[in-house]
C-alpha positions in Angstrom: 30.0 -56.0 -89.2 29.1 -55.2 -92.7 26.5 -57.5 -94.9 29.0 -59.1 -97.2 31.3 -59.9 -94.1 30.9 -62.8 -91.3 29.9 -66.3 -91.2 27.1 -66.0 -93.6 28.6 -64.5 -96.1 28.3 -67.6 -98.9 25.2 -67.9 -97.9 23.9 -64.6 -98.6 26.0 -64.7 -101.6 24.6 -67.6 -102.6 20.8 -66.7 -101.9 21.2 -63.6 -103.8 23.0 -64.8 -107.0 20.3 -67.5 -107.2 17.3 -65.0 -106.7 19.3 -62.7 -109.6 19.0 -65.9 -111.8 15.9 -66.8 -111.0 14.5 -63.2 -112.2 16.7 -63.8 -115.3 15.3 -67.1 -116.1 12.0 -65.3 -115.8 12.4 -62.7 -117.9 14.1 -64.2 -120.4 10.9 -67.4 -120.5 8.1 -64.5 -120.5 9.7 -63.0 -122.9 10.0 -65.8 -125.0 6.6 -67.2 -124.3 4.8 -64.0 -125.8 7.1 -63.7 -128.3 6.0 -67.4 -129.4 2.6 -66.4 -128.9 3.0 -63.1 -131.2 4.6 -65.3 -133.4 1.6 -67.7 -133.5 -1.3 -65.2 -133.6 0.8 -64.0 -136.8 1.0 -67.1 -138.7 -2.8 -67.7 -137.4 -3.9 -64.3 -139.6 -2.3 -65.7 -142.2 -4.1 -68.4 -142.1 -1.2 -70.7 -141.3 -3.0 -73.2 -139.0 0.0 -75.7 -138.6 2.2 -73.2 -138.2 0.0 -70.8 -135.5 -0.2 -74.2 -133.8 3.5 -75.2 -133.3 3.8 -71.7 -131.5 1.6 -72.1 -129.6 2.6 -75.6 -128.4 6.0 -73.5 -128.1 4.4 -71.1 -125.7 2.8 -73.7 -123.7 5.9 -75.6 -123.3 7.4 -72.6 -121.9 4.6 -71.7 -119.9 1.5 -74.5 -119.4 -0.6 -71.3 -117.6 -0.5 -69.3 -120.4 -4.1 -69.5 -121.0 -4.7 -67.3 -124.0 -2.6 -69.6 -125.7 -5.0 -72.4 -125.2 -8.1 -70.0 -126.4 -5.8 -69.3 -129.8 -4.6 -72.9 -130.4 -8.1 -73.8 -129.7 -9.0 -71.4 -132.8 -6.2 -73.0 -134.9 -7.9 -76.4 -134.5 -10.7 -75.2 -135.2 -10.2 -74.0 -138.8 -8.2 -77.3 -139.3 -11.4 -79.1 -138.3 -9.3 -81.0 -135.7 -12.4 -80.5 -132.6 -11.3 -82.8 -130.2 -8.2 -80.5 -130.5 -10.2 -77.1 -130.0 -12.6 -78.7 -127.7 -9.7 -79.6 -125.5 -7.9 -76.2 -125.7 -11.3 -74.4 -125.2 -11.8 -76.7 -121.9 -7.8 -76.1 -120.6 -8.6 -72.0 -121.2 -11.6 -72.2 -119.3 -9.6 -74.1 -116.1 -8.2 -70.3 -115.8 -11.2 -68.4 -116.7 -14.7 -70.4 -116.1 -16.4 -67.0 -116.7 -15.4 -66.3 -120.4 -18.4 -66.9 -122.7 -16.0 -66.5 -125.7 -14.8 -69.4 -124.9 -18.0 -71.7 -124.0 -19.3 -70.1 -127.7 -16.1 -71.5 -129.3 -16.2 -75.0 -127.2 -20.0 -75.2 -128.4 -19.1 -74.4 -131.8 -16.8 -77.4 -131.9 -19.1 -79.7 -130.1 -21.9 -78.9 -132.9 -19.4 -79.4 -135.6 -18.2 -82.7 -134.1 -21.9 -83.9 -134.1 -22.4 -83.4 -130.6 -25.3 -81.2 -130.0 -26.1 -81.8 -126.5 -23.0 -80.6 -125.3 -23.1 -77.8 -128.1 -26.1 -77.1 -126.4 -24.9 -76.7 -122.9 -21.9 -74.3 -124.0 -24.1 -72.3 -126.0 -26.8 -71.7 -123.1 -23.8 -71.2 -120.9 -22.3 -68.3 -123.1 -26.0 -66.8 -123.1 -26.4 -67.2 -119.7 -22.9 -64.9 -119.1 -23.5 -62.9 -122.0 -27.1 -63.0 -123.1 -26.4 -60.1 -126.2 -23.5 -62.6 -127.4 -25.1 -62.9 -130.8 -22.7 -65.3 -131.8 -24.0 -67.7 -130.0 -27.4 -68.1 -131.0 -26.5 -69.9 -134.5 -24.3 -72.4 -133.1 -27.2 -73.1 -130.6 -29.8 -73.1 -133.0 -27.7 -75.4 -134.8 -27.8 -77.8 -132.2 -30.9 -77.6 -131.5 -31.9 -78.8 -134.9 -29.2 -81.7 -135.0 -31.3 -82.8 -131.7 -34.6 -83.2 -133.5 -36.0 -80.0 -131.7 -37.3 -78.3 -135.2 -39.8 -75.7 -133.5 -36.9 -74.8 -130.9 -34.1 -74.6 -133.3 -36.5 -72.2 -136.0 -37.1 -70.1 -133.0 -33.6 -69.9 -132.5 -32.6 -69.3 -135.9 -34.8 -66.7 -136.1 -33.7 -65.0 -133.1 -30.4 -65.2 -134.6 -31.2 -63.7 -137.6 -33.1 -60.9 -135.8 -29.9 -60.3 -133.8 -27.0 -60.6 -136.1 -25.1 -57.7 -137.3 -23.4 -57.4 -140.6 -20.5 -59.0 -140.7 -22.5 -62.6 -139.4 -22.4 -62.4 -143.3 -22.4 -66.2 -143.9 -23.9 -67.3 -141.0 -26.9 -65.2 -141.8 -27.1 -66.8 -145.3 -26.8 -70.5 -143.3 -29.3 -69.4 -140.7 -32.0 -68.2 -143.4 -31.8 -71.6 -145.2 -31.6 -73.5 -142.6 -34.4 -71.9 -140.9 -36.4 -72.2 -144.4 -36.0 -76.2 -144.4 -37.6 -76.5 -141.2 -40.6 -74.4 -142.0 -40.9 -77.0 -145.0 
């Protein structure tokens, strides 16, 4: 008897047409969910913040595990100033990868900027701890530091950041030199 013939013939039918669909479906949703996700870290360069944002939101409706849309919209809300938002996108992207200290760096960034600098402060010594030549995380930490009332602590820190930073810190090394030269006042 051949494979199509016999008793279970609508049933095999059946099992295979949906298992062809269901690799359609899928193809056709990953596509679209990185094409949303292109589409957003486009509009995100151009510094289209609503619009990067509503792709994203695109891409996660298609696919809620698509993590590296949550670090991106994270980003977005950021430069919108919205940190609840980015804090809450940083914290969904680190649910899929608790070992990224890009991503504890960002969450601490928006923690400092929201005015909370003990939190701020646990990112940041987080992201140091996985990546101690993360540079990028020394001003944000610093920061805290001196939004805690910890003055010696956060000029040590600045200064460590200002030994460390490359180039293109650019403003942050202007920040970290003034801020650093209030405290020694």
């Amino acid at each position: 008897m051949k494979f199509w013939q016999g008793p279970m013939n609508l049933w095999r039918v059946t099992v295979l047409s949906l298992l062809l669909v269901a690799v359609c479906l899928w193809l056709f949703y990953n596509r679209e969910t990185e094409g949303q996700f292109q589409h957003g870290n486009a509009l995100r360069r151009q510094g289209d913040w609503e619009g990067a944002i509503h792709a994203y939101d695109q891409a996660l409706q298609l696919d809620p595990k698509y993590a590296e849309a949550y670090l991106s919209r994270g980003v977005a809300y950021g430069k919108r100033r919205d940190w609840d938002g980015a804090i809450a996108d940083f914290s969904s992207f680190l649910e899929f990868y608790p070992q990224n200290a890009h991503a504890y760096c960002n969450r601490g960034w928006a923690h400092a900027r929201k005015g909370e600098p003990d939190l701020a402060l646990a990112d940041c010594c987080r992201t140091l701890e996985l990546d101690p030549q993360d540079w990028q995380a020394r001003y944000p930490k610093a920061y805290a530091l001196e939004k805690s009332g910890k003055q010696k602590e956060a000029l040590e820190a600045y200064m460590g950041f200002l030994k460390d930073a490359p180039p293109q810190a650019g403003n942050f090394t202007k920040e970290a030199q003034e801020r650093a030269k209030a405290l020694t006042q």
